[in-house]
C-alpha positions in Angstrom: 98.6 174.5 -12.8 95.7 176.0 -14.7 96.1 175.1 -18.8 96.1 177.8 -20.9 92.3 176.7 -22.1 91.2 177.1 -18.5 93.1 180.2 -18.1 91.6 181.8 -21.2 87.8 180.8 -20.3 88.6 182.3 -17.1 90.2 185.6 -18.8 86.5 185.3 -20.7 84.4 185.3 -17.5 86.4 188.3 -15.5 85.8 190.4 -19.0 82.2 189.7 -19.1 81.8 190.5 -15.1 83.5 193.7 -15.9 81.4 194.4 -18.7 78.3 193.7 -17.1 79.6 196.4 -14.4 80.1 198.7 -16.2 76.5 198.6 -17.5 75.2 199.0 -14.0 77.5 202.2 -13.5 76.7 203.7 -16.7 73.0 202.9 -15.9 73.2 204.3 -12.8 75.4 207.6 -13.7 72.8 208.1 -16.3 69.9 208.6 -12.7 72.6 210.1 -11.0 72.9 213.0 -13.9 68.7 213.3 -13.6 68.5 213.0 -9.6 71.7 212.3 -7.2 69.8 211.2 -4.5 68.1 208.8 -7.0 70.5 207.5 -8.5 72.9 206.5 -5.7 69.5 204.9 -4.3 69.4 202.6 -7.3 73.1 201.6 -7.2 72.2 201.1 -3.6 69.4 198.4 -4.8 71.6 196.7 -7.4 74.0 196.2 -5.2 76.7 197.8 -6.6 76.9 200.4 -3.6 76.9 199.4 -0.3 73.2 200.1 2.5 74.3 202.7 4.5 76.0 204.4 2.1 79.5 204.5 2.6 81.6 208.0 1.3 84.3 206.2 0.1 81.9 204.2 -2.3 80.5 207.1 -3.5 83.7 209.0 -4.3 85.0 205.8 -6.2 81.8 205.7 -8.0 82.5 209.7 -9.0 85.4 208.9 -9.7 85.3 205.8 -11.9 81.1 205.5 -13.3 81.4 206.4 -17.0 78.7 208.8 -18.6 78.1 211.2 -15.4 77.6 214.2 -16.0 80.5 216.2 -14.8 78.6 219.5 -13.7 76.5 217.1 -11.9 79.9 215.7 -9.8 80.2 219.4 -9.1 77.1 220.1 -7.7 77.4 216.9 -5.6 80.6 217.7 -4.0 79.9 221.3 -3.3 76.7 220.3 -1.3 77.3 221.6 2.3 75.3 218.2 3.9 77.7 216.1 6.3 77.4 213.4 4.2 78.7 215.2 0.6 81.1 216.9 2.9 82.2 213.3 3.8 82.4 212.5 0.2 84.2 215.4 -0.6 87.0 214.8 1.8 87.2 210.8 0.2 87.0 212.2 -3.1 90.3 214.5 -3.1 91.8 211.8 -0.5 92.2 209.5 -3.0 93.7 211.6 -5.3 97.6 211.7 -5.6 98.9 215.3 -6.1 102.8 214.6 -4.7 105.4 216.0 -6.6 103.0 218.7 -8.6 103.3 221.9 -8.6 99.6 223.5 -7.8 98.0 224.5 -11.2 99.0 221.2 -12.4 97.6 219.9 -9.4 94.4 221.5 -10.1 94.4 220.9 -13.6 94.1 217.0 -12.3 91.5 217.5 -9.8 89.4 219.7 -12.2 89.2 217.0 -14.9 86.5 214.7 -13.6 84.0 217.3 -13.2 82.6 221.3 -13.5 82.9 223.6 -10.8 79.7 224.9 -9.7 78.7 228.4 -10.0 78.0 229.3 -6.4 80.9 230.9 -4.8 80.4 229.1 -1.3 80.5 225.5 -3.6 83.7 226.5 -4.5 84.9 227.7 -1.5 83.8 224.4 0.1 85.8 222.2 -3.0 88.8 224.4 -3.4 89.5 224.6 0.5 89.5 220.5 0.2 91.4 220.5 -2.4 94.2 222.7 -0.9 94.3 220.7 2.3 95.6 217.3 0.7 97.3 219.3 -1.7 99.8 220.9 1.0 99.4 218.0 3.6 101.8 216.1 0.2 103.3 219.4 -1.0 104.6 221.1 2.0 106.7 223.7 0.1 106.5 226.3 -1.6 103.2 227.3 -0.2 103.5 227.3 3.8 99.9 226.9 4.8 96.8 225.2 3.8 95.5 228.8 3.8 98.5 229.7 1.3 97.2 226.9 -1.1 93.8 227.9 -1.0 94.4 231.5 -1.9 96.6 230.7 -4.7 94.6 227.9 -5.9 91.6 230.8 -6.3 93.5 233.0 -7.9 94.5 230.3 -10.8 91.1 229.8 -11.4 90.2 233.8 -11.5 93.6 234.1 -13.8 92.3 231.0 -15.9 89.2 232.7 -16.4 90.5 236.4 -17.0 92.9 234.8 -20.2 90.6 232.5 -21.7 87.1 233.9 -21.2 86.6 235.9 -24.9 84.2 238.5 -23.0 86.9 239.8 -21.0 88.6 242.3 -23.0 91.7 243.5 -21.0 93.6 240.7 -19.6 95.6 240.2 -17.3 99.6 240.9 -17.4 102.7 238.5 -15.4 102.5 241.7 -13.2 99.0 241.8 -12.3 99.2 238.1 -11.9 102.2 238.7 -9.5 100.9 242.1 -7.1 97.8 240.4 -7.0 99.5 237.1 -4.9 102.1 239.2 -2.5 101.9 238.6 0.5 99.8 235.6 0.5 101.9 233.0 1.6 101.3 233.8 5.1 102.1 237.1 4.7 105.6 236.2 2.8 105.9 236.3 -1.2 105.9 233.6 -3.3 109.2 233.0 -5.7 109.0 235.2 -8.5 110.4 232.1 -10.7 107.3 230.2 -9.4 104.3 232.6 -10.2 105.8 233.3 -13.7 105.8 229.8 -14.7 102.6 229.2 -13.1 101.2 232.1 -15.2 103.2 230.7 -18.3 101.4 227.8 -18.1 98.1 228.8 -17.5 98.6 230.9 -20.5 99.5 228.5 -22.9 97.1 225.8 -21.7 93.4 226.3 -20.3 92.4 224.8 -17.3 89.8 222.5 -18.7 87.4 219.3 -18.8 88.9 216.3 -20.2 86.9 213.6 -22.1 88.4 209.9 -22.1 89.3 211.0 -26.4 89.1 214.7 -26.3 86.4 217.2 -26.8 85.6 216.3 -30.0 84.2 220.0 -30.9 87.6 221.3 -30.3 90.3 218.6 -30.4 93.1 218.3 -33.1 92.1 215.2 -35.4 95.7 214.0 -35.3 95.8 213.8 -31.7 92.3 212.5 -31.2 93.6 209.3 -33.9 96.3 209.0 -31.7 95.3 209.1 -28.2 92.3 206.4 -29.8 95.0 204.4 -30.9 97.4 204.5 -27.6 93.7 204.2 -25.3 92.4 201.0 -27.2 96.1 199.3 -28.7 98.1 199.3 -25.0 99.7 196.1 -23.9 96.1 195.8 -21.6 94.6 195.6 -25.3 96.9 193.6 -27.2 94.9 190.1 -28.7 97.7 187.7 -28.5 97.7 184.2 -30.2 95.5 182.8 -26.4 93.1 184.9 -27.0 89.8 183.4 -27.6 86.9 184.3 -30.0 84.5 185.2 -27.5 87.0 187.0 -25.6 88.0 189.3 -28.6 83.9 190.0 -28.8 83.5 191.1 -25.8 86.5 193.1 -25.5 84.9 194.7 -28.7 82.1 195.3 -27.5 83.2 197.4 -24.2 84.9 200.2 -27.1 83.1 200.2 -30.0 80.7 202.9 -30.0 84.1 205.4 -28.9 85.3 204.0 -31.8 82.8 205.2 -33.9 82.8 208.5 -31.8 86.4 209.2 -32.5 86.7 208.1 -36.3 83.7 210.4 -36.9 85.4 213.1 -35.3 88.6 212.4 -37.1 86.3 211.9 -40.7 84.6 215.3 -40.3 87.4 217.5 -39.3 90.5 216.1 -41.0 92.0 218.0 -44.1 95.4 215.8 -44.2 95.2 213.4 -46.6 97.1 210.8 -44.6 95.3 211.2 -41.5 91.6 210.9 -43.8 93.2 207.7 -45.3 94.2 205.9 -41.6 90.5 206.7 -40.4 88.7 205.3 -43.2 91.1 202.0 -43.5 89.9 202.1 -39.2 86.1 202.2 -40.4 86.9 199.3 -42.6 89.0 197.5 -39.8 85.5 198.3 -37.8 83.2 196.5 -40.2 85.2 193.6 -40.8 85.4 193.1 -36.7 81.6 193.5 -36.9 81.2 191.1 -39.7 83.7 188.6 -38.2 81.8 188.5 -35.1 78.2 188.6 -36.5 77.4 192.1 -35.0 74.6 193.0 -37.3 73.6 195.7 -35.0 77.1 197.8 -34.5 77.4 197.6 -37.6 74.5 199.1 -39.0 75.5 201.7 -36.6 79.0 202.6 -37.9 77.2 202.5 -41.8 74.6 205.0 -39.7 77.6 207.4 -38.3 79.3 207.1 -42.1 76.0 208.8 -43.9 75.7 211.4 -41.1 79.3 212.5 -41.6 78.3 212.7 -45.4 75.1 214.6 -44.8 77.1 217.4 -43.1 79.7 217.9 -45.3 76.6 218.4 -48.0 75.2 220.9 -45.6 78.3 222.6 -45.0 79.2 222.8 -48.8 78.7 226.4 -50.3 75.4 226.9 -52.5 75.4 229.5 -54.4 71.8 231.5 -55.3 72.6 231.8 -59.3 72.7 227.9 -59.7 71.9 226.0 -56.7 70.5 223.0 -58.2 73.9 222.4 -59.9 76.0 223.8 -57.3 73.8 220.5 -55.3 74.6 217.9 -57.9 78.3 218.8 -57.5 78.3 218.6 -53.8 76.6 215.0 -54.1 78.7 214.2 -57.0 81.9 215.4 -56.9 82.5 217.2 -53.5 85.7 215.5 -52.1 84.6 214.3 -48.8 81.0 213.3 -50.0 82.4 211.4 -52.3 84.8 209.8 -49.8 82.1 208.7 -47.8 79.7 207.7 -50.5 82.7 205.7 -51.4 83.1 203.7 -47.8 79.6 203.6 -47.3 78.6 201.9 -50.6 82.5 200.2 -50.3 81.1 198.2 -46.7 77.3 197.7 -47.8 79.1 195.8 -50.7 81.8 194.2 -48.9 79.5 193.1 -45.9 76.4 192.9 -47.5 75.0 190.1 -45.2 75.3 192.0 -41.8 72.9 195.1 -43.6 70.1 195.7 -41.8 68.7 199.5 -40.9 72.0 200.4 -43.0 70.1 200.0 -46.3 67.8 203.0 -45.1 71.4 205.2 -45.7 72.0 204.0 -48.8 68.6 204.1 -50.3 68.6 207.7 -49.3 71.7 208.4 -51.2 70.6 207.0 -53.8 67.2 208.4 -53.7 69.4 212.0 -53.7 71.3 211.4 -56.6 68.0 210.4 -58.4 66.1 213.6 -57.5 69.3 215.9 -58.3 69.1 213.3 -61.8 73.0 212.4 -61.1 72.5 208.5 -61.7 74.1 207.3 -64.7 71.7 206.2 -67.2 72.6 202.5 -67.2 71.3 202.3 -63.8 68.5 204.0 -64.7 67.5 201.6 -67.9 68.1 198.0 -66.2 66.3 195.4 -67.3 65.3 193.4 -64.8 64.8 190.1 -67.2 67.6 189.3 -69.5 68.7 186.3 -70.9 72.2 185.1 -70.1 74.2 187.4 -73.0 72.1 190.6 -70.9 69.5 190.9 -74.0 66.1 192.0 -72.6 63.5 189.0 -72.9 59.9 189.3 -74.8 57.7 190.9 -72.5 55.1 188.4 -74.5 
């Protein structure tokens, strides 16, 4: 059999295949989000989908291309052309929805992209959606028709509780006389449309992000689902691992890294959970230093100063005193000062991989000289001293 040398250089290869794949999709999701018809045209001539285009490609590229846009997706699959029709109908195909009850089952289609506005769009996706979802869930809902009807009404009763603008909402007994009769002219259990309107209540039907929305997500749980993503047994560097390998596996996460510990930095208040992310953005820089990756790490000093830049902005300046009120925020503000403090902590630490990251620190430091916050010492070096630190003779 293979040795383990020849199985780990051939652990190395796969990875970089898959990496350089996934460039191509993200390159080509990024002219799919300008221009569909574009963008699958250029897959098309890189080879990564097949000439004719085939639906089931498609879908799998809808479903699987990172950075698409997901209101984009909608648009796409709501198209009433044969051929998105044909995409459509591979897309929810090769979904699995056995065993769910529907708003879960929607709450799983929804997530990889937007609905579109126009009602006959929807019509078109919903009315797809509820034909695979019965054709594996034959019960409770006795029709495809059943599943469609109910399946709009989720989404109208999603709306009604979770849009702000609408000001009276709706009760368990609207929710209820609005859905007799519709399962083919039967009612639905009782038990069944109360916890279907429980849960819709207590949990939006929304988008989902590979980490979260960062805008609205819990820092806790956005630490935690970046450690369960990236620290899985599919993640795990174990003593066979090579050097490259552990590069290149780096470099397919690390700028949702820096996405999610900057998320975590900015919106954290527990002091444990401020601690774990700043001990990751050290963990970060000593990967990038290890590896000689000047340029991601420049990149994580980069997001560092712009998480300290708006807690400055954010800080409360008052009119009386704002020049003081300033000096405190750069000075003695807690969360400045905790990124000052990992900033300046890396640019010492890893001084040799600084590049563009000097630009951040010169500018704090240009900051602190204009609010006249830098110690005096610093300001009054002498460049030329002798070995005790006594100035020489300027003669």
């Amino acid at each position: 059999g293979a040795s383990p040398l020849d199985r780990t250089g051939a652990n190395a290869e796969a990875l970089r295949l898959q990496k350089v794949r996934k460039k191509r999709l993200a390159m080509g999701a990024e002219q799919f989000n300008r221009s569909a018809r574009k963008g699958l045209e250029f897959l098309q001539g890189i080879g990564m989908l097949p000439d004719p285009l085939e639906a089931e490609a498609v879908a799998d590229f809808l479903h699987t291309a990172p950075g698409l846009d997901k209101t984009a997706v909608g648009t796409y699959l709501g198209e009433p052309d044969a051929f998105n029709l044909e995409v459509l109908a591979a897309y929810v195909k090769s979904m699995d929805f056995s065993k769910l009850r529907v708003d879960d089952g929607l709450r799983m289609f929804l997530s990889g992209f937007r609905l579109p506005g126009e009602s006959q769009k929807i019509g078109r996706i919903l009315e797809r959606f509820a034909q695979h979802f019965h054709a594996q869930n034959p019960t409770p809902l006795a029709s495809p028709d059943a599943a469609y009807i109910f399946s709009y009404a989720i989404i109208m009763l999603n709306t009604d509780l979770h849009n702000c603008q609408v000001k009276r909402k709706m009760s368990k007994e609207d929710f209820v006389k609005m859905n007799r009769g519709i399962n083919d002219d039967a009612d639905l259990p009782y038990e069944y449309l109360s916890d279907v309107f429980d849960c819709i209540a207590a949990k939006e039907i929304k988008l989902r992000d590979d980490l979260g929305d960062p805008a609205t997500a819990d820092p806790k749980e956005l630490l935690h689902g970046m450690q369960s993503k990236y620290s899985g047994p599919g993640f795990a560097a174990g003593t066979g691992v090579s050097e490259q390998t552990g590069r290149d596996m780096f470099l397919v996460v690390w700028d949702r890294i820096i996405s999610a510990l900057s998320v975590v930095l900015e919106t954290a208040e527990d002091d444990k959970v401020l601690r774990k992310t700043v001990e990751g953005l050290h963990n970060f820089a000593k990967v990038c230093a290890f590896h000689r990756l000047h340029d991601e790490f420049n990149k994580l000093v980069a997001a560092v100063f712009k998480s300290l830049l708006k807690f400055a902005d954010g800080a409360e300046v008052t009119r009386e005193a704002p020049e003081e009120d300033c000096v405190w925020i750069y000075v003695r503000h807690p969360k400045v000062q905790l990124a000052a403090q990992t900033m300046m902590s890396m640019a010492r630490e890893h001084a040799s991989c600084m590049r563009d990251g000097w630009r951040c620190v010169l500018d704090y430091v240009a900051r602190l000289h204009r609010l006249r916050a830098l110690p005096l010492a610093l300001l009054e070096f002498d460049d030329f001293v002798d070995s005790e630190g006594r100035p020489l003779d300027s003669s």
